[in-house]
C-alpha positions in Angstrom: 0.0 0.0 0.0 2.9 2.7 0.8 4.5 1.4 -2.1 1.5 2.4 -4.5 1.0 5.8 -2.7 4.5 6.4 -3.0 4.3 5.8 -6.8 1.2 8.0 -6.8 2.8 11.1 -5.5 5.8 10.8 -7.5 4.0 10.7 -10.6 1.7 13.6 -9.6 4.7 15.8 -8.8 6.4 14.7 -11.9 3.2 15.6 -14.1 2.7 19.0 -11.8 6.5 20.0 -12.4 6.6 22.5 -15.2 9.8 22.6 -17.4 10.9 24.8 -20.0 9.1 24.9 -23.1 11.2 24.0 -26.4 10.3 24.4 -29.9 12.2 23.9 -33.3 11.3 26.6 -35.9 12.3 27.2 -39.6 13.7 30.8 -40.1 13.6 32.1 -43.4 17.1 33.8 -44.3 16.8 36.4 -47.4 20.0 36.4 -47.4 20.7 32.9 -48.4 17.7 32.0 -50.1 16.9 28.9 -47.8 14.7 28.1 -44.2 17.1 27.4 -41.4 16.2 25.5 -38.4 16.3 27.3 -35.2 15.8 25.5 -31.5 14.0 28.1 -28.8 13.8 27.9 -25.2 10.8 29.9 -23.0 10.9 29.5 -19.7 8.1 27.7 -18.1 6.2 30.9 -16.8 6.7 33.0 -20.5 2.7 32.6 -21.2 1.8 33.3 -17.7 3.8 36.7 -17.7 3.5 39.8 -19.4 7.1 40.8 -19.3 10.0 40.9 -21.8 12.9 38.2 -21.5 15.9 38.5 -22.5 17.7 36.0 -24.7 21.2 34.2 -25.3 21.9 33.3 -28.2 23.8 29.9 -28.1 25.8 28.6 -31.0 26.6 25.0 -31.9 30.7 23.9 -32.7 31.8 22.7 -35.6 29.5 19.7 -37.0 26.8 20.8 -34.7 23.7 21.8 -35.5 20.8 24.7 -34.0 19.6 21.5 -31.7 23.0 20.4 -30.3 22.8 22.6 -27.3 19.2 21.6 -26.0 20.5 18.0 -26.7 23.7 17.7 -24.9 23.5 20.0 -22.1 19.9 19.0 -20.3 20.5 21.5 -17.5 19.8 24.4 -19.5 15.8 23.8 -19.6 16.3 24.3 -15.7 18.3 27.2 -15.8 16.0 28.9 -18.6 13.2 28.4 -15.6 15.6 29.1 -12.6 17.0 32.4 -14.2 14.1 33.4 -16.4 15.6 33.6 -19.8 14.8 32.3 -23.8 17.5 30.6 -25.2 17.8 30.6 -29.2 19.7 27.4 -30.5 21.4 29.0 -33.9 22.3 27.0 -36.4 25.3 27.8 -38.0 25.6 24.6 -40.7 28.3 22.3 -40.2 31.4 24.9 -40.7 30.4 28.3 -41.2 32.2 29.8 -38.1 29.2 32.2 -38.5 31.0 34.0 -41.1 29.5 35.7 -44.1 32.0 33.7 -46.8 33.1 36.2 -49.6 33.5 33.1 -52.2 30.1 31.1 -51.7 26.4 33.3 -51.3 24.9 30.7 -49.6 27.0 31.4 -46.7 25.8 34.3 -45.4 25.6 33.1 -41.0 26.7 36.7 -40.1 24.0 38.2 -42.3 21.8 35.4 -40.9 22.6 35.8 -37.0 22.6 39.9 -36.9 20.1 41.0 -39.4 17.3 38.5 -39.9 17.1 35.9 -36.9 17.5 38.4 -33.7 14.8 40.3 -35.4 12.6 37.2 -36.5 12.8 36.3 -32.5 12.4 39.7 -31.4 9.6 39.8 -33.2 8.0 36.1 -32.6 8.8 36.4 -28.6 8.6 39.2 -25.9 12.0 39.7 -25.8 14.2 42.6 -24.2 14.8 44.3 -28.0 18.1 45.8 -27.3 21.6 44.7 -26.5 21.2 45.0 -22.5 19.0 42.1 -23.0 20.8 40.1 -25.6 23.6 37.6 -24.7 26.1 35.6 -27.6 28.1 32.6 -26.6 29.2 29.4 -28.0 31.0 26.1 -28.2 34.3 25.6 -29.9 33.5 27.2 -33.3 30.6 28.6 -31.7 32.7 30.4 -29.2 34.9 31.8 -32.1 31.3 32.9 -33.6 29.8 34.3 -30.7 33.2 36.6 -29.8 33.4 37.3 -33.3 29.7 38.5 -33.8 30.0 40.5 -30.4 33.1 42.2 -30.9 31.6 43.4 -34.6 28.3 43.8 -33.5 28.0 45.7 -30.7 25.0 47.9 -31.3 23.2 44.2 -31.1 24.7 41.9 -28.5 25.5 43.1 -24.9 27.3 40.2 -23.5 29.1 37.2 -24.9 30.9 34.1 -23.5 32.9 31.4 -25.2 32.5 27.8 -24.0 34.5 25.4 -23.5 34.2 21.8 -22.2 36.1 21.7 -19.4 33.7 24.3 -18.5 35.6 27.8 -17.9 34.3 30.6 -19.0 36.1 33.8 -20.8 33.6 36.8 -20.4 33.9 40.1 -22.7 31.3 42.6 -22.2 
């Protein structure tokens, strides 16, 4: 009997839990002629509230893809919840290095990142629309993106990070 009461109350506490909502979406980019898959994360109370959020901006290392954050590091639904923050999964193909390549127009992931997705998501989601509320920071290539887009950039992004797996951080603001 404790057993099955037990069980009960763990699996009403595990259907009342709320978690961070995620959601794959197709961006179209002008720039290079093509949808582009993009992974967001809202935190659990987004509908409930009526504020802006801000947003970081998280891109994927080389080979990656716009899902390979949300997939390898589980924590972050938690910590979209716990701080109050959307997360935006960029996809950056498999070796871009978020770059807009002067040889080949269907590389255009600077274009892509600055000038059509951060205002796709500012205006899909409540965000913060300024740079105080927008974050950039990646994973290996990622990283090299996210410093590269933020030093350039800095009308648009506020605060960038670059990743690494040992888990250190290098901060530039």
């Amino acid at each position: 009997m404790k057993k099955t009461i037990y069980t009960f109350f763990l699996l009403f506490i595990a259907f009342a839990v709320q978690a961070a909502k995620v959601d794959t979406l197709q961006v179209f980019s002008p720039s290079m002629q093509k949808n582009i898959k993009t992974c967001v994360m809202v935190p659990d109370n987004y509908k409930k509230s009526k504020k802006a959020f801000p947003v970081v901006y998280l891109l994927h290392g080389y080979s990656g893809n716009y899902g390979s954050w949300a997939k390898d590091f589980k924590e972050l639904e938690k910590q979209v919840d716990q701080f109050g923050f959307i997360i935006v999964g960029v996809d950056g193909n498999y070796s871009s290095w978020y770059f807009d390549s002067p040889i080949d127009p269907t590389f255009k992931y600077e274009t892509y990142v600055v000038k059509e997705l951060v205002p796709f998501i500012d205006k899909q989601f409540r965000t913060i629309s300024d740079r105080k509320g927008r974050a950039i920071s990646g994973l290996s290539m990622g990283g090299h993106g996210a410093l590269y887009l933020s030093f350039k950039h800095q009308d648009v992004f506020g605060a960038s990070r670059k990743y690494e797996r040992r888990r250190r951080f290098s901060s530039v603001s």
